[in-house]
C-alpha positions as CSV (number, residue, x, y, z in Angstrom):
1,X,213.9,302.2,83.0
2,X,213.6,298.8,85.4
3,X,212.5,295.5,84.7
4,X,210.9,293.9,87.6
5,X,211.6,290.1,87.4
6,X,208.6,288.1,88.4
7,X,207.0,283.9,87.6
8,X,203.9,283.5,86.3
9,X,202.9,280.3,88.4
10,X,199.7,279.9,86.5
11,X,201.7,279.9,82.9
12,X,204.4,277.9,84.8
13,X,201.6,275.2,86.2
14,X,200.0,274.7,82.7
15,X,203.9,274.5,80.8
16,X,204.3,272.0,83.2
17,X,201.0,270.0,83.5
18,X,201.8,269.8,79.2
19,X,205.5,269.3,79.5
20,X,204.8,266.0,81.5
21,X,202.8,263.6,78.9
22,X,204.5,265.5,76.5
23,X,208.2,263.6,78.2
24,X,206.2,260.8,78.9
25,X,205.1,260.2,75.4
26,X,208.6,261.0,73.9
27,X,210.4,258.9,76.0
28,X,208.1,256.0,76.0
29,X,208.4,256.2,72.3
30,X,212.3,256.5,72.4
31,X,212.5,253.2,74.7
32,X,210.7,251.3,72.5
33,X,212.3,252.5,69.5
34,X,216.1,253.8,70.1
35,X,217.2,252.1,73.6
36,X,215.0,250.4,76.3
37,X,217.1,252.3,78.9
38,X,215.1,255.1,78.1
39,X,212.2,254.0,79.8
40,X,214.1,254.4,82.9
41,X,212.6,257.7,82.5
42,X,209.4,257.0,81.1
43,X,208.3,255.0,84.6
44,X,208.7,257.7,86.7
45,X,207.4,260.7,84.3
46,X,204.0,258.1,83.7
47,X,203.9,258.0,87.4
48,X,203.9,261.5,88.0
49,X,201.3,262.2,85.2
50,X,199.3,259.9,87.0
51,X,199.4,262.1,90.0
52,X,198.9,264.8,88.3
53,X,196.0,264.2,86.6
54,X,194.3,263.4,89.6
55,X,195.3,266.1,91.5
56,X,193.8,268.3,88.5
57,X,190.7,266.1,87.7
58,X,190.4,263.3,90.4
59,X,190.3,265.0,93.3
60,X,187.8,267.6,94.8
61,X,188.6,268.5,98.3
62,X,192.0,271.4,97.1
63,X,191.2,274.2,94.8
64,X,195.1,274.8,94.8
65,X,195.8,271.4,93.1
66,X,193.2,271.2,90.3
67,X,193.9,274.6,89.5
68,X,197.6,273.9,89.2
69,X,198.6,270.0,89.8
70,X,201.5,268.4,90.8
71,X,203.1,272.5,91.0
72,X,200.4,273.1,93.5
73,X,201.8,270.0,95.8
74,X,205.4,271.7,96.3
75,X,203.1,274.3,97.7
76,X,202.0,272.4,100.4
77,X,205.6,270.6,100.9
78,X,207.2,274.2,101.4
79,X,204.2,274.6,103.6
80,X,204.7,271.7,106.1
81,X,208.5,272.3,105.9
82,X,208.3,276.0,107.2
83,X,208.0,275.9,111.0
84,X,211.2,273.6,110.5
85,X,213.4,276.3,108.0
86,X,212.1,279.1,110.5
87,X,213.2,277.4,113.1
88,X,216.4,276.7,112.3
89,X,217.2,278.9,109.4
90,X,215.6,282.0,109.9
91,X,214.4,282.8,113.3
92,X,216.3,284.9,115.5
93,X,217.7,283.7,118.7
94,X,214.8,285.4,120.7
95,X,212.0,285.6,118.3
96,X,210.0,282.1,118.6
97,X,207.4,281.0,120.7
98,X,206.4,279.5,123.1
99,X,209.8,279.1,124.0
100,X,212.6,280.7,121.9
101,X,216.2,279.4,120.9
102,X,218.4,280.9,124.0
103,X,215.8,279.6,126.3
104,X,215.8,276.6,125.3
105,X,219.6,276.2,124.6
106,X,219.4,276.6,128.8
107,X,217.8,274.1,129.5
108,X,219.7,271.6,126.9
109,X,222.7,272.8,128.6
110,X,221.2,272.3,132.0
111,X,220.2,269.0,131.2
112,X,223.2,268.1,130.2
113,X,225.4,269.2,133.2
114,X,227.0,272.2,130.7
115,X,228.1,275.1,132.3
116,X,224.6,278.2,131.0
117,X,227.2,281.0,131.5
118,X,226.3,283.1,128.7
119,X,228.8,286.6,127.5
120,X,229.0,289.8,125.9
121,X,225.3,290.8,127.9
122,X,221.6,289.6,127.8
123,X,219.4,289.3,124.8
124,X,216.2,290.1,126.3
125,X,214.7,293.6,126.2
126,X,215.1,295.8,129.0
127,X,211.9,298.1,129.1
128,X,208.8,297.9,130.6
129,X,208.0,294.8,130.5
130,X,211.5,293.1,132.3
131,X,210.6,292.2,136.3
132,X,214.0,292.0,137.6
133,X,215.5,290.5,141.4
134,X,216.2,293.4,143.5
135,X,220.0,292.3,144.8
136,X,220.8,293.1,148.1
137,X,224.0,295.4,149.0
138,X,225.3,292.9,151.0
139,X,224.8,288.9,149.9
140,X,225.2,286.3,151.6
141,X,227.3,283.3,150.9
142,X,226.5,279.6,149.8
143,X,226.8,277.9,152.9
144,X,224.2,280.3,154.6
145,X,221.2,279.3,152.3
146,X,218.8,276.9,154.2
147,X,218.1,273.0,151.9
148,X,214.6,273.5,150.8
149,X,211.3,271.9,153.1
150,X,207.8,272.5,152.3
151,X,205.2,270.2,153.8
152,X,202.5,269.6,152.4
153,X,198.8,268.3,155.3
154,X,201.1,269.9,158.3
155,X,198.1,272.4,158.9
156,X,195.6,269.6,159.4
157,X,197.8,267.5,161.2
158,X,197.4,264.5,159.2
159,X,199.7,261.4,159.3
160,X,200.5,261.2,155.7
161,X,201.9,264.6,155.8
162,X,204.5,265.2,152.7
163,X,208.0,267.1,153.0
164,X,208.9,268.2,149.4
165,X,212.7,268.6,149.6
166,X,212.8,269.5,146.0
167,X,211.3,273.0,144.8
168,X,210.5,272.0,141.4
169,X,207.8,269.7,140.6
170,X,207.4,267.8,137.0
171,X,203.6,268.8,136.2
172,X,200.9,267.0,135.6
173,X,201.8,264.6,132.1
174,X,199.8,261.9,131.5
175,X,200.7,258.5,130.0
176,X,198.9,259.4,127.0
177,X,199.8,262.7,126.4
178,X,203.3,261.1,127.3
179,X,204.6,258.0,125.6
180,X,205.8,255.2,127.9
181,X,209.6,255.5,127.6
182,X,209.1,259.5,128.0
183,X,207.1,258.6,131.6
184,X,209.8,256.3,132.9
185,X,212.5,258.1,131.6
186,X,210.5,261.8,133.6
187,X,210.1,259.5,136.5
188,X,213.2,257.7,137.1
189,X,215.2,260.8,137.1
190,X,212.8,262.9,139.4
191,X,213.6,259.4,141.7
192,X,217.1,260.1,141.6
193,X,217.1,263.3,142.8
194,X,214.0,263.0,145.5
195,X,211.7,265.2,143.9
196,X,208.0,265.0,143.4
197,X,206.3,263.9,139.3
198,X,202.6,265.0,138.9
199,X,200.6,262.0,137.0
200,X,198.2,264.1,134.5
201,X,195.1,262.6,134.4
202,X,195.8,259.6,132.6
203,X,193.9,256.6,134.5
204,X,196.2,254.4,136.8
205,X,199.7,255.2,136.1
206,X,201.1,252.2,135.9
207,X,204.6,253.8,134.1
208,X,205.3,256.5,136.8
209,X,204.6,254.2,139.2
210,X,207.4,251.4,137.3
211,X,210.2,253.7,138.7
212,X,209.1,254.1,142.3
213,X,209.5,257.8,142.8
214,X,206.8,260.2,144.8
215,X,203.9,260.9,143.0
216,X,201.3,263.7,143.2
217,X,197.9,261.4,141.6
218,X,195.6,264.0,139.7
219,X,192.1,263.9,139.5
220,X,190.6,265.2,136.5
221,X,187.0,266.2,135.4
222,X,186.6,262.6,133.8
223,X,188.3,260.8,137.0
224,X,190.2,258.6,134.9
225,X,191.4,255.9,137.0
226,X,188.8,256.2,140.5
227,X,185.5,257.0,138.7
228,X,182.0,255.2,138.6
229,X,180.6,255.1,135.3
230,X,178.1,258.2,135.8
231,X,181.6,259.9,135.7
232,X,181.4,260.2,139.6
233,X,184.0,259.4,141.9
234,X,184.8,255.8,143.0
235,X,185.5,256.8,146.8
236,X,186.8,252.6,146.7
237,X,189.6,253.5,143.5
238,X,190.5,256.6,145.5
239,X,191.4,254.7,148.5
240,X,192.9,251.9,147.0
241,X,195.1,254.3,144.8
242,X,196.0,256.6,148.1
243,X,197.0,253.7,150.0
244,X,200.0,252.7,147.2
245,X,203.3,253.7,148.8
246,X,204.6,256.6,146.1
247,X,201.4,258.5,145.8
248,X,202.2,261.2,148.5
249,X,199.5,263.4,147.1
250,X,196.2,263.7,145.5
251,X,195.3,266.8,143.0
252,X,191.8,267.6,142.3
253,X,192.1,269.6,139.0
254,X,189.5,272.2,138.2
255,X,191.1,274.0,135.5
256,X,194.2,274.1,133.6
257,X,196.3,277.2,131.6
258,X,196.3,275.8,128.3
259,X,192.9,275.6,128.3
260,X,190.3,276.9,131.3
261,X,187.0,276.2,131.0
262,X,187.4,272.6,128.8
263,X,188.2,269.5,129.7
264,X,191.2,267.9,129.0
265,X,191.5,265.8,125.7
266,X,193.4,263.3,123.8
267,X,192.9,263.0,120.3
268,X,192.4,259.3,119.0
269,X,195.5,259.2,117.1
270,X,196.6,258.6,120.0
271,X,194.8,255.9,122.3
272,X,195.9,252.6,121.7
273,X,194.6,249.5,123.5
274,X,196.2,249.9,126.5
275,X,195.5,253.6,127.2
276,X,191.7,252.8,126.5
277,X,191.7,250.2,129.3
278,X,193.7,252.4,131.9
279,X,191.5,255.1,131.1
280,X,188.0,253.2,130.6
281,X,187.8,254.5,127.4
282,X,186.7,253.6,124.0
283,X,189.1,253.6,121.1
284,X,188.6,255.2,117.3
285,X,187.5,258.7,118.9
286,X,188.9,261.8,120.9
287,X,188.6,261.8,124.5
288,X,187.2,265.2,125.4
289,X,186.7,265.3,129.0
290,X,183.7,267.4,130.6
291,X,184.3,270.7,131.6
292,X,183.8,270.5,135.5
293,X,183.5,267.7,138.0
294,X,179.6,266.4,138.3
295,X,180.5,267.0,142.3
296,X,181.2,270.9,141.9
297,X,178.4,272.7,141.1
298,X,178.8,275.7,143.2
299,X,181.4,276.9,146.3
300,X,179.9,275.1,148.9
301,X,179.4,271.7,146.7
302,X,183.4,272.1,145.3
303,X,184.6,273.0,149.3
304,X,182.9,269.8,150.1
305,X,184.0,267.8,147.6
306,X,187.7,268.6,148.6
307,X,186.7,267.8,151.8
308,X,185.5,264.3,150.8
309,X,189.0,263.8,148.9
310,X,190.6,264.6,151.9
311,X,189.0,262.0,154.2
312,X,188.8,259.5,151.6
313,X,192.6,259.6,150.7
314,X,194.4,260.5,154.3
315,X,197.0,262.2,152.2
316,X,197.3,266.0,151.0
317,X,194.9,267.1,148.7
318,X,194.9,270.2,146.8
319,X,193.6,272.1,143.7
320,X,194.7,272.7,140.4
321,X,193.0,276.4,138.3
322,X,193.6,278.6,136.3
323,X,192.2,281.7,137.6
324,X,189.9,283.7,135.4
325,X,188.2,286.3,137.4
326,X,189.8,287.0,141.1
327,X,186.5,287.5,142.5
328,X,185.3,284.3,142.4
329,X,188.9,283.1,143.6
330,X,188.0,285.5,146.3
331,X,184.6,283.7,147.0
332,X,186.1,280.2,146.6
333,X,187.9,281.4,149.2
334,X,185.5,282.5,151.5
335,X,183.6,279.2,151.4
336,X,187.1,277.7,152.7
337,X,186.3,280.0,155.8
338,X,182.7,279.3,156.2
339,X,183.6,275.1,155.8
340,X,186.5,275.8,157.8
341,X,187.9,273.3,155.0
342,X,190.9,273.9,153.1
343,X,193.0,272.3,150.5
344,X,196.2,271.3,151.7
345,X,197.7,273.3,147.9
346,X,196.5,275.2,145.3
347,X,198.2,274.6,141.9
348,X,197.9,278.1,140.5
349,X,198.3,277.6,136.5
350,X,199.1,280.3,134.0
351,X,196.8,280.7,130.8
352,X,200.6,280.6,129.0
353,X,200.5,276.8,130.1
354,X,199.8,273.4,127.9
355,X,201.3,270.6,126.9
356,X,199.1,268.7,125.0
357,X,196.1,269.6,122.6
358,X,194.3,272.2,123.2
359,X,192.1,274.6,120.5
360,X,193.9,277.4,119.6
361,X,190.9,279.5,121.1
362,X,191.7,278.8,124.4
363,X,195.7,278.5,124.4
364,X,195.2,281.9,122.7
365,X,192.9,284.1,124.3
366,X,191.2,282.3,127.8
367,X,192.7,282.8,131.2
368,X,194.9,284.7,133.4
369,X,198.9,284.9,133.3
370,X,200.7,283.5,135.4
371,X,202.5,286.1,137.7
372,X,199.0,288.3,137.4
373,X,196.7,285.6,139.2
374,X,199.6,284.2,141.5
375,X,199.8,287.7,142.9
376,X,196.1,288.1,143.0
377,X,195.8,284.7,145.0
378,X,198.4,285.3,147.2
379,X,196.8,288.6,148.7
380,X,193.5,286.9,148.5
381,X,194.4,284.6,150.9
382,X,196.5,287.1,153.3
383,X,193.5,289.2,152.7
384,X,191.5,286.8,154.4
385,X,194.0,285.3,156.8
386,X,193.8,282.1,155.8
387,X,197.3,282.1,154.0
388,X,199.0,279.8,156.3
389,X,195.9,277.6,155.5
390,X,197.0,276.9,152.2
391,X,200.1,276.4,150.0
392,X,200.4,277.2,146.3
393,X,202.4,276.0,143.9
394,X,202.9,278.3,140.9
395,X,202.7,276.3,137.3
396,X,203.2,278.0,133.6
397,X,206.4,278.6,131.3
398,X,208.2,278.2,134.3
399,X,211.7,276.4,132.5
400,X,214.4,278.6,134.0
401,X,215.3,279.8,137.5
402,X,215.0,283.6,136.3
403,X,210.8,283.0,135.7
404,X,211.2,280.7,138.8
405,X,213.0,283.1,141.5
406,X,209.5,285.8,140.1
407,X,206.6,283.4,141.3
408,X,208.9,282.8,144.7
409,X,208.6,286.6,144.9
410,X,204.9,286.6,144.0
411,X,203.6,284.0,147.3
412,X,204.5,280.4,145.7
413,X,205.7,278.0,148.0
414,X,207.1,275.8,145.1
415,X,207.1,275.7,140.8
416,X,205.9,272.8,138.7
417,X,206.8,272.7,135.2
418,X,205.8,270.3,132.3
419,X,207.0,271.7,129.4
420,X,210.8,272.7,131.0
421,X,211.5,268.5,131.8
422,X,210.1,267.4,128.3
423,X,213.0,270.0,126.7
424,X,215.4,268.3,129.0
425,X,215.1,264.5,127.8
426,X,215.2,266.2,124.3
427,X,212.1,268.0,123.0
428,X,213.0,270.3,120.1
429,X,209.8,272.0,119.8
430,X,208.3,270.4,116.8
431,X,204.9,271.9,117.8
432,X,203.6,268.2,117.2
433,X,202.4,266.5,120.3
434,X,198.8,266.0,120.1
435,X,199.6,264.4,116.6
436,X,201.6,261.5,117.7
437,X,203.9,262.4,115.3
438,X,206.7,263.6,117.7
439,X,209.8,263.3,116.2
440,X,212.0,262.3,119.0
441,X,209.6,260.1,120.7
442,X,208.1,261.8,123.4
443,X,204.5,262.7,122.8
444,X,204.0,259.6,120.3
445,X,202.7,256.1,121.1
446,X,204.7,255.0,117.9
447,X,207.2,252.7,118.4
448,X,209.1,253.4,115.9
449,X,209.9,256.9,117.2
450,X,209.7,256.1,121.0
451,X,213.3,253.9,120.3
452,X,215.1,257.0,120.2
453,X,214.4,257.6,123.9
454,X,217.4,256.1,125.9
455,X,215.5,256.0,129.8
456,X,218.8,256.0,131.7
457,X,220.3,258.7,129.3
458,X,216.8,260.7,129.6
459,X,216.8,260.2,133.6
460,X,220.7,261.3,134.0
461,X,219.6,264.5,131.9
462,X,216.2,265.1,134.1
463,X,218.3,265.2,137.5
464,X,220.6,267.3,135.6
465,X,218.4,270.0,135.1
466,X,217.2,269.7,138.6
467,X,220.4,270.1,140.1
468,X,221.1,272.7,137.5
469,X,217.5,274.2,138.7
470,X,218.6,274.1,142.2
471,X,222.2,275.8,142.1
472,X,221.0,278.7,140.3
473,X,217.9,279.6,142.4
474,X,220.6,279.0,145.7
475,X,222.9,281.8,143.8
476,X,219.8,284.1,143.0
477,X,218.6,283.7,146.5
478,X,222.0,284.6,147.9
479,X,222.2,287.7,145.8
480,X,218.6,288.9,147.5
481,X,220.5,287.9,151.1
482,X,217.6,285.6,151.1
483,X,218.1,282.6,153.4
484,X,214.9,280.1,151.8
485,X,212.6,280.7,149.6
486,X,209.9,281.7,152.1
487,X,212.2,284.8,152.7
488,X,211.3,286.3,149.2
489,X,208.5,288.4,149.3
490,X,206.7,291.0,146.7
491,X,209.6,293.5,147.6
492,X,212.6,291.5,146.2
493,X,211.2,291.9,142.5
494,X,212.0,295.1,140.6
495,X,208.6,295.9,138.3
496,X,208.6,299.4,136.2
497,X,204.4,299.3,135.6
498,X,201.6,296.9,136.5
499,X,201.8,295.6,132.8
500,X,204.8,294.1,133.2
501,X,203.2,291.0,135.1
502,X,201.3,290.9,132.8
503,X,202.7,289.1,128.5
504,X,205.0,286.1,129.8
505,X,206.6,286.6,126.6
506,X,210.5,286.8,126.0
507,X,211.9,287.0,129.3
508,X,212.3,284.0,131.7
């Protein structure tokens, strides 16, 4: 015979919900009578009946807490507390997402200038789904791998023409999305090791431009920062923008991974005074921008547009997608032709992308992977012979120089992550940034919590990770006896089945 122990939480709610007037009562009655010191008790016990009774009478909007009162509330506490005890007391080293524990712990140790060597084997899976670098039988050594140069405008010809010298790029973060201390702190130590910091479509950007390092300016669908007030673009803002000394290029962004087909958005717990005037914005609601650009109705309209950009600015110009069907990538791409007008770039996000709010819709189920439309773009374009046209830069989950070493592989010309530098000046995944509520200060305009962001500390760690970034893909590129990056082609990757390209999931 077995006895299966179990709680009644209904008979334990209304033992409870009687228990507390019950104390109340008794030691109300026993401080008055017997010792005041018993009402020590009594002030606390009258203040929780009070909460209970309106939890079981008052209120109306929870079913949970009239049915069973204050009971019902440690509910909801064990509730907001789990991603927390999952996170740190009962996930598995490989089991969360987006990014699980032994991913992250590379970049902390990256950013920290601690040796990643990790022993006893790998903990991802090796199946189906693992893409792997094909080594070659005979590497070559350091001092035979090229420094990194990309250009960006050298196909047009154009003055302002850019040499990136750094292969990663921080994507596009906004101030906004971004508190101010986490902006500086991204930008100063992208300075310090000559790299290139995206500026998200937040308006001017007066923080990344405090710490004087190259900036890529994006353009979103609202224009934030160079638009009339029809939400058209100011060709005057552009120019006087361009013509600032660290913007080295502009990014006209069509679409992003987290969340194709929607503009980008801000919720208002998170515009304060200051953001509403670099952005033209009102406070006291969310800023949802609109879902294309009023200029791009069609190919030729969006071709022309770039154009436009291009001739405005005198700098690089390029486009930022997420690719959703190839065909009309394919199409977009045969305007270029027709025009004879190209971007200088094409940011090529991943639907595994997103930084800031986005519904769960989109992050979930909208878009294409990463390694699936970078390979689909980069045989578009040598399909149509226009590939020397055009660079791409490959954006999405991209934190590690294993996921990085892939989209070299798969046609990109350089990586951008967002996500990858806010875990190196000390995001821990809290799963809270469009709630500014970030605990260490990043994605919050709170004061309070921004403090704990030391900017020199924060930049020290960013060109850390960089350097980190950069010795690892120079060791995986002399394992493929690859010389640069533009050596690595499709062939250098080892994939068991189409599929694999396809869930970014546990592997990077």
């Amino acid at each position: 015979m077995s006895t299966k122990l179990a709680i009644n939480l209904h008979k334990l709610a209304r033992f409870t919900n009687t228990a507390i007037p019950i104390l109340a009562t008794i030691f109300f009655l026993a401080g008055r009578y017997i010792s005041f010191y018993y009402h020590f008790l009594t002030v606390p016990l009258l203040g929780l009946l009070l909460v209970n009774l309106y939890y079981l009478f008052g209120q109306k909007n929870h079913s949970l807490l009239r049915n069973f009162g204050i009971l019902g509330q440690g509910r909801y506490m064990l509730e907001s507390l789990g991603p927390e005890l999952r996170q740190y007391l009962f996930s598995g080293d490989t089991e969360e997402r987006p990014f699980n524990r032994t991913e992250r712990g590379e970049v902390y140790r990256k950013a920290n200038n601690v040796d990643s060597a990790a022993s006893f084997g790998s903990q991802n899976n090796f199946d189906a789904t693992e893409i792997k670098l094909r080594h070659s039988l005979f590497p070559i050594s350091r001092g035979d791998v090229e420094p990194y140069r990309m250009t960006f405008g050298e196909e047009r010809g154009i003055q302002n023409a850019y040499t990136l010298t750094v292969p990663i790029i921080i994507s596009g973060m906004s101030y906004g999305a971004l508190g101010k201390r986490a902006v500086r702190s991204l930008a100063r130590g992208i300075a310090q090791t000559g790299g290139l910091m995206n500026t998200g479509e937040g308006g001017y950007p007066k923080y990344h431009l405090m710490e004087n390092c190259d900036l890529a300016f994006q353009i979103g669908t609202a224009k934030f920062g160079v638009r009339n007030r029809d939400g058209t673009l100011n060709d005057q803002l552009l120019a006087e923008l361009a013509a600032k000394e660290q913007i080295k290029m502009i990014e006209l962004k069509l679409s992003q991974g987290a969340k194709p087909g929607k503009g980008g958005m801000l919720p208002k717990e998170k515009i304060t005074q200051e953001i509403s005037e670099l952005r033209g914005v009102p406070m006291g609601r969310d800023i949802v921008s609109p879902t294309h650009h009023a200029e791009c109705q069609d190919y030729p309209s969006t071709i022309a547009f770039i154009r436009r950009i291009q001739e405005i600015s005198q700098l690089p110009v390029g486009i930022k997608l997420c690719i959703g069907d190839p065909r009309q990538f394919f199409e977009l791409v045969g305007e270029m032709k027709r025009q004879d007008a190209f971007p200088d770039f094409i940011t090529i996000d991943g639907a595994e992308g997103g930084t800031g709010a986005a519904p769960k819709a989109f992050l979930d189920r909208v878009g294409m992977p990463l390694f699936p439309a970078l390979k689909s773009a980069n045989d578009i374009l040598l399909a149509a012979g226009v590939r020397q046209r055009v660079k791409i830069i490959a954006s999405g989950k991209l934190i590690s120089p294993g996921s990085q070493i892939i989209a070299f592989c798969l046609g990109a010309n350089a990586v951008a992550t967002a996500r990858g530098f806010m875990l190196s000046i000390g995001c821990i995944q809290a799963l809270q940034c469009g709630s500014n509520t970030c605990p260490v200060g990043i994605t919050t305009h709170d004061p309070d919590l921004e403090r704990g962001i030391n900017i020199p500390d924060k930049a020290l760690r960013v060109a850390n990770y960089i350097h980190s970034l950069e010795h690892d893909l120079d060791e995986l590129l002399c394992s493929a006896g690859a010389r640069t990056v533009s050596d690595l082609t499709f062939d250098h990757l080892y994939i068991p089945n189409e599929s694999a390209l396809y869930p970014f999931a546990n592997h990077s």
